[in-house]
LUMROTOR-808459 format. One record per atom (N, C-alpha, C): residue number from 1; residue in three letters; x, y, z. Coordinates in Angstrom, 1 decimal, decimal comma. Layout:
% residues N
(NUM 'ALA' (X Y Z))
...
//
This chain:
% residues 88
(1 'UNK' (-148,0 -31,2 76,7))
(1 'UNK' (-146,8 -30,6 76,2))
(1 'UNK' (-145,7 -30,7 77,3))
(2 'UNK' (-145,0 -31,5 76,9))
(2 'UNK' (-143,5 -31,5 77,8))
(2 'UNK' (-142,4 -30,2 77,6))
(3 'UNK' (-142,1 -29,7 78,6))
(3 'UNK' (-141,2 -28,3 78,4))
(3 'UNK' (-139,9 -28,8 79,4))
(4 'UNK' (-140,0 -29,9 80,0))
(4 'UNK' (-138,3 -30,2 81,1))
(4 'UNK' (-137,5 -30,3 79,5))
(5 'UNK' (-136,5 -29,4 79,9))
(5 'UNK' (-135,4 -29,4 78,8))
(5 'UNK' (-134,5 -30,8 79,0))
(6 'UNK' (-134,6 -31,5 79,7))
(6 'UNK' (-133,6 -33,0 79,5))
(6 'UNK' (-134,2 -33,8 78,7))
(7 'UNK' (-135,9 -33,6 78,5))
(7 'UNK' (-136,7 -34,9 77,8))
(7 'UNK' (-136,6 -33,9 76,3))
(8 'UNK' (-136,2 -32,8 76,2))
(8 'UNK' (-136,5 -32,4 74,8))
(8 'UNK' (-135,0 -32,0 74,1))
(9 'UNK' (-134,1 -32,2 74,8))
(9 'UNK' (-132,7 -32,3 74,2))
(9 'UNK' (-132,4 -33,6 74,3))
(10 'UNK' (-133,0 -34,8 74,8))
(10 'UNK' (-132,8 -36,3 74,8))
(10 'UNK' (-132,0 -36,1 73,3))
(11 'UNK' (-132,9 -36,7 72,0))
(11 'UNK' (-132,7 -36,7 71,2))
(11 'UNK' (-131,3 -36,2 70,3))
(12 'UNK' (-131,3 -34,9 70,4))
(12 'UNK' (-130,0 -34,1 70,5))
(12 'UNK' (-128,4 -34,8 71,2))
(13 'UNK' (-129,1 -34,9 72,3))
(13 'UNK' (-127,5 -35,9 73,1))
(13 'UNK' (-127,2 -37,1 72,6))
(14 'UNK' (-128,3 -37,5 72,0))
(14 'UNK' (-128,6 -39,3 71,7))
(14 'UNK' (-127,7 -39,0 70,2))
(15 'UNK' (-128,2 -38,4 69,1))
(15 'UNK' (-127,4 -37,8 68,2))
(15 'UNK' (-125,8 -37,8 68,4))
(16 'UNK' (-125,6 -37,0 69,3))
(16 'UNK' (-124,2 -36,2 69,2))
(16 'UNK' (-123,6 -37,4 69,8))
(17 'UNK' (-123,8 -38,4 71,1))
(17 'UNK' (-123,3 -39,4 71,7))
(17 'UNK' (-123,0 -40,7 70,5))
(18 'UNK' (-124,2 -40,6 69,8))
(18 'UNK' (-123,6 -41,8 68,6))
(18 'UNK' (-122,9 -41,3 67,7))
(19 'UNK' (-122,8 -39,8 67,0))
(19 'UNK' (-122,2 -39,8 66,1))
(19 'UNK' (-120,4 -39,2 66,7))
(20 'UNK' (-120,4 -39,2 67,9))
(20 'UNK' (-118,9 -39,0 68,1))
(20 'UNK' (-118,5 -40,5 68,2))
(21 'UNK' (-119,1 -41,1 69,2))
(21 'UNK' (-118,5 -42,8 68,9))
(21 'UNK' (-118,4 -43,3 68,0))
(22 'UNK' (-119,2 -43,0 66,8))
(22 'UNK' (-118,8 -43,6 65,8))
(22 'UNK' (-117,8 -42,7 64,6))
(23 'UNK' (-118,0 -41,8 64,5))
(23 'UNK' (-117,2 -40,8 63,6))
(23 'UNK' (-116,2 -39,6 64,3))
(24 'UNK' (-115,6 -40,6 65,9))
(24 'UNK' (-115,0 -39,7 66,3))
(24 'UNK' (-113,6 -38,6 65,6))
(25 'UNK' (-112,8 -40,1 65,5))
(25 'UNK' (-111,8 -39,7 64,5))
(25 'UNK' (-111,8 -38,7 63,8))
(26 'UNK' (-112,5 -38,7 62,7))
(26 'UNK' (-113,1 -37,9 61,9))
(26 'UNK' (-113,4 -37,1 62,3))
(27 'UNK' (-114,1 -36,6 63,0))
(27 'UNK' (-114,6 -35,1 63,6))
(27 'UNK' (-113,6 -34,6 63,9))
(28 'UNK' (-112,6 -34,9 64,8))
(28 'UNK' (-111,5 -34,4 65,4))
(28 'UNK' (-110,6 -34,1 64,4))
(29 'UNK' (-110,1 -35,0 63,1))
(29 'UNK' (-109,5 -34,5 61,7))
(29 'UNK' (-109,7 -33,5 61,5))
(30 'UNK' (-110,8 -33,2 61,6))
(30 'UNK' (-112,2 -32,1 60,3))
(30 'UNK' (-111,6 -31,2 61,1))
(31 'UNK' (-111,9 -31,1 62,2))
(31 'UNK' (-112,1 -29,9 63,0))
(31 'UNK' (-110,9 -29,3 63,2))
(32 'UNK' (-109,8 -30,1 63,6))
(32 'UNK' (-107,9 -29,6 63,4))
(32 'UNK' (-108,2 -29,0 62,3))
(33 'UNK' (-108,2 -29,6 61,1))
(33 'UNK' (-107,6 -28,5 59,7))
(33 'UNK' (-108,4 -27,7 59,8))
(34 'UNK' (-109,9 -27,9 60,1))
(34 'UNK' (-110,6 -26,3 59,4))
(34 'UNK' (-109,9 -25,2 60,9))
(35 'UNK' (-109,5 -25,6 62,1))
(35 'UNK' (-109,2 -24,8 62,7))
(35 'UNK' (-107,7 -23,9 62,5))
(36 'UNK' (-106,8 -24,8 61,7))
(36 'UNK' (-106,1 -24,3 60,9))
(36 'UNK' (-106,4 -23,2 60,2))
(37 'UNK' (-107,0 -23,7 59,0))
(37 'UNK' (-107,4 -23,2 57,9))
(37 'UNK' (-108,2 -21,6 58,3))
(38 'UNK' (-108,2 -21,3 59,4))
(38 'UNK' (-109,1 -20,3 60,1))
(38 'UNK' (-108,2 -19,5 60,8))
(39 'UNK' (-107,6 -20,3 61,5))
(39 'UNK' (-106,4 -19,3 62,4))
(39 'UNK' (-105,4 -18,8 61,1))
(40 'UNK' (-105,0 -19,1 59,6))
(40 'UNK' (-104,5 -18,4 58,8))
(40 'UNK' (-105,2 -17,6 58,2))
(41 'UNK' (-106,6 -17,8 57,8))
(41 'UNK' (-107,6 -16,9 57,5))
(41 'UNK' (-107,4 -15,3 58,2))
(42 'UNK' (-107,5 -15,6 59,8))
(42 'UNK' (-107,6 -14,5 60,7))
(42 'UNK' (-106,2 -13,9 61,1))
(43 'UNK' (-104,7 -14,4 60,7))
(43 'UNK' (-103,7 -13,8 60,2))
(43 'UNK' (-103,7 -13,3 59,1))
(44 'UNK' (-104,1 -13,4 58,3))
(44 'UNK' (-103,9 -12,9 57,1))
(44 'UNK' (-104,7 -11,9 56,8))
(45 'UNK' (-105,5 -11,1 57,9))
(45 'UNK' (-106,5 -10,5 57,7))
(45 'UNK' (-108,2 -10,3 57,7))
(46 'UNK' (-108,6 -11,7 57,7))
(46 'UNK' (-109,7 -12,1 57,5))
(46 'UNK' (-110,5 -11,5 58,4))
(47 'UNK' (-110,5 -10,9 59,2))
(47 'UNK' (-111,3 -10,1 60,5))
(47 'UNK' (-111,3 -8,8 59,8))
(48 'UNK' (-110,7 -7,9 59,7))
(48 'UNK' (-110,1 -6,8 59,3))
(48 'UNK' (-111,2 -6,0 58,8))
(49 'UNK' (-111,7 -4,8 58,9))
(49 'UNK' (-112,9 -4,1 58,3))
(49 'UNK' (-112,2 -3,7 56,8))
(50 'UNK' (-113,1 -3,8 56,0))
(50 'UNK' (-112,6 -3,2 54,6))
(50 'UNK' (-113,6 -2,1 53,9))
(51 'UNK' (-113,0 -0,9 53,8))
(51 'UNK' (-113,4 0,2 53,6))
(51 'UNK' (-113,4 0,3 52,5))
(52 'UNK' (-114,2 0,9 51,5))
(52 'UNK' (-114,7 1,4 50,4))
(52 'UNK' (-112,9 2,5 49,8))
(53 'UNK' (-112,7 2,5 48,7))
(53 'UNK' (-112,2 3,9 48,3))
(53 'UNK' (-111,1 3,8 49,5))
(54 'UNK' (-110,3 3,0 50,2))
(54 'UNK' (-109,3 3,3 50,9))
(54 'UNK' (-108,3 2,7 50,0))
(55 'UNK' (-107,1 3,4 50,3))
(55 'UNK' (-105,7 3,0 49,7))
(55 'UNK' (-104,8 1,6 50,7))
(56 'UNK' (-104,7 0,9 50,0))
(56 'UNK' (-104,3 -0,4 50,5))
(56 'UNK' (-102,6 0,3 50,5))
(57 'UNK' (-102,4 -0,3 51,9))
(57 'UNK' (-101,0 0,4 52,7))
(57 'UNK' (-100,7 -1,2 53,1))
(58 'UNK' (-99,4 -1,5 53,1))
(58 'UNK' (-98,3 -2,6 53,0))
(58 'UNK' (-97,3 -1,9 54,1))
(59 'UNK' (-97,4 -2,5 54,7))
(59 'UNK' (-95,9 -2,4 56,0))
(59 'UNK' (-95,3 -3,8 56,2))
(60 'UNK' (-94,0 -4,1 56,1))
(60 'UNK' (-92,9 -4,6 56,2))
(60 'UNK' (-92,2 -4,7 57,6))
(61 'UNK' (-91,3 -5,2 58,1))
(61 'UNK' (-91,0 -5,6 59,1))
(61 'UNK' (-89,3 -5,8 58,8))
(62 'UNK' (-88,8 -4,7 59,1))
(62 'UNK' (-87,3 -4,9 58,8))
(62 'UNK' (-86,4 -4,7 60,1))
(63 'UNK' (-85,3 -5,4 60,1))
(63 'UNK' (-84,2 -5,7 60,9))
(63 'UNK' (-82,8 -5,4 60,5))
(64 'UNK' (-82,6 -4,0 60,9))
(64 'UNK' (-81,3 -3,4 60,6))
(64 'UNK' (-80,1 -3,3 61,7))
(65 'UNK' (-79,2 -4,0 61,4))
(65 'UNK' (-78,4 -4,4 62,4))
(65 'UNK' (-76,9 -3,8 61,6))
(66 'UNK' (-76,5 -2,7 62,6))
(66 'UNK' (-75,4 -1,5 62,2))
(66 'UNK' (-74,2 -2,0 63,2))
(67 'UNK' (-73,0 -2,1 62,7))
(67 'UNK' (-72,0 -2,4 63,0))
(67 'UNK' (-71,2 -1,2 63,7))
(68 'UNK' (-70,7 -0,9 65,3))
(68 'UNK' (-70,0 0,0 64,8))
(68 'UNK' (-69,0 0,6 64,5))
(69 'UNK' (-68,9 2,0 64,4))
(69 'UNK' (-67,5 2,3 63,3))
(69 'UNK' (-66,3 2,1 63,7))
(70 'UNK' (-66,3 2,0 64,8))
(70 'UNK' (-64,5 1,9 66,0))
(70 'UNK' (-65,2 1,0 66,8))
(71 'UNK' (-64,6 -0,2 66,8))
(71 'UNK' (-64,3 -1,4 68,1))
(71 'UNK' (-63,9 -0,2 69,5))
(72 'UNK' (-65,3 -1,3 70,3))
(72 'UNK' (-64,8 -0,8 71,6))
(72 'UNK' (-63,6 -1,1 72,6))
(73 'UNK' (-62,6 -0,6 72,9))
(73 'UNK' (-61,3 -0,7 73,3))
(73 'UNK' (-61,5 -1,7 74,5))
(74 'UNK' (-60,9 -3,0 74,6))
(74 'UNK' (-61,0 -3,5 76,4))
(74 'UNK' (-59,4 -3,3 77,0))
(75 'UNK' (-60,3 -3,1 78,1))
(75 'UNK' (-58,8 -2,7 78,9))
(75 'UNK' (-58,7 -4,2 79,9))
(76 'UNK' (-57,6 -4,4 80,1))
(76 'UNK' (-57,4 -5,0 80,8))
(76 'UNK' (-56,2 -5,3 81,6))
(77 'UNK' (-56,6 -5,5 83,1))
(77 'UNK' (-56,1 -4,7 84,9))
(77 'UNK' (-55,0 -6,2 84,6))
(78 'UNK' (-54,0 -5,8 85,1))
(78 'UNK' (-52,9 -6,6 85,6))
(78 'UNK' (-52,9 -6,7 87,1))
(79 'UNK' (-52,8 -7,5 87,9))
(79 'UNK' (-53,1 -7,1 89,0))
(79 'UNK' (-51,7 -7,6 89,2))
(80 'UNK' (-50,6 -7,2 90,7))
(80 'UNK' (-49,6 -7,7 91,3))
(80 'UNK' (-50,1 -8,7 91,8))
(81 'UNK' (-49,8 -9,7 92,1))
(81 'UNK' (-50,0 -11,0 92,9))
(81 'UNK' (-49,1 -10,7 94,3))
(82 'UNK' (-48,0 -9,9 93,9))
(82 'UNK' (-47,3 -10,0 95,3))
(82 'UNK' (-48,0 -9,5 96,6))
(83 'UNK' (-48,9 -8,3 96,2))
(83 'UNK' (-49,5 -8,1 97,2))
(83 'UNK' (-50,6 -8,4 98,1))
(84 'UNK' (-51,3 -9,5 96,9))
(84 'UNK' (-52,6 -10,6 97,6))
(84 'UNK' (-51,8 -11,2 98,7))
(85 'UNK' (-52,6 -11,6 99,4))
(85 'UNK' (-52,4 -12,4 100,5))
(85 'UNK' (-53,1 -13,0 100,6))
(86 'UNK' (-54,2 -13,4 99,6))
(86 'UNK' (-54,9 -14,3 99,3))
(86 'UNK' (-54,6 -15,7 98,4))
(87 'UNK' (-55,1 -16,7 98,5))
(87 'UNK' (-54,7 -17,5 97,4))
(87 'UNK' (-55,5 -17,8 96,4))
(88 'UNK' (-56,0 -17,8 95,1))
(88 'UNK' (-57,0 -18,0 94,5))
(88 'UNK' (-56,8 -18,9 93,6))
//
């Protein structure tokens, strides 16, 4: 009885080594969309514990943008020039 784990996963690596060389593409296809298809699953809830007899509650996400009632006044400084002695 052989127990070295390299001679008893041989087989296994030998598997996985030919079928990505040959069906790599593929795999990598498959595996994008279903990982898609999963991350919208797990948005939309799909993790979520679901309780017996509970009342299904909906929340919304709103953006209320209030104008407001009097414009804020700008003031604006006149400066003399005559007394710079600077030039700008």
């Amino acid at each position: 009885m052989n127990l070295n784990a390299g001679e008893v996963l041989k087989p296994v690596f030998d598997f996985l080594d030919n079928a990505i060389a040959d069906y790599g593409v593929y795999l990598f296809l498959v595996l994008a969309w279903v990982s898609v298809v999963v991350l919208a699953w797990v948005f939309s809830g799909g993790l979520r514990r679901k309780y017996p007899n509970q009342p299904h509650i909906r929340a919304g996400i709103g953006i209320v943008i209030q104008q407001p009632t009097q414009p804020t006044p700008i003031i604006f400084l006149d400066r003399d020039s005559a007394g710079d002695d600077r030039d700008i």
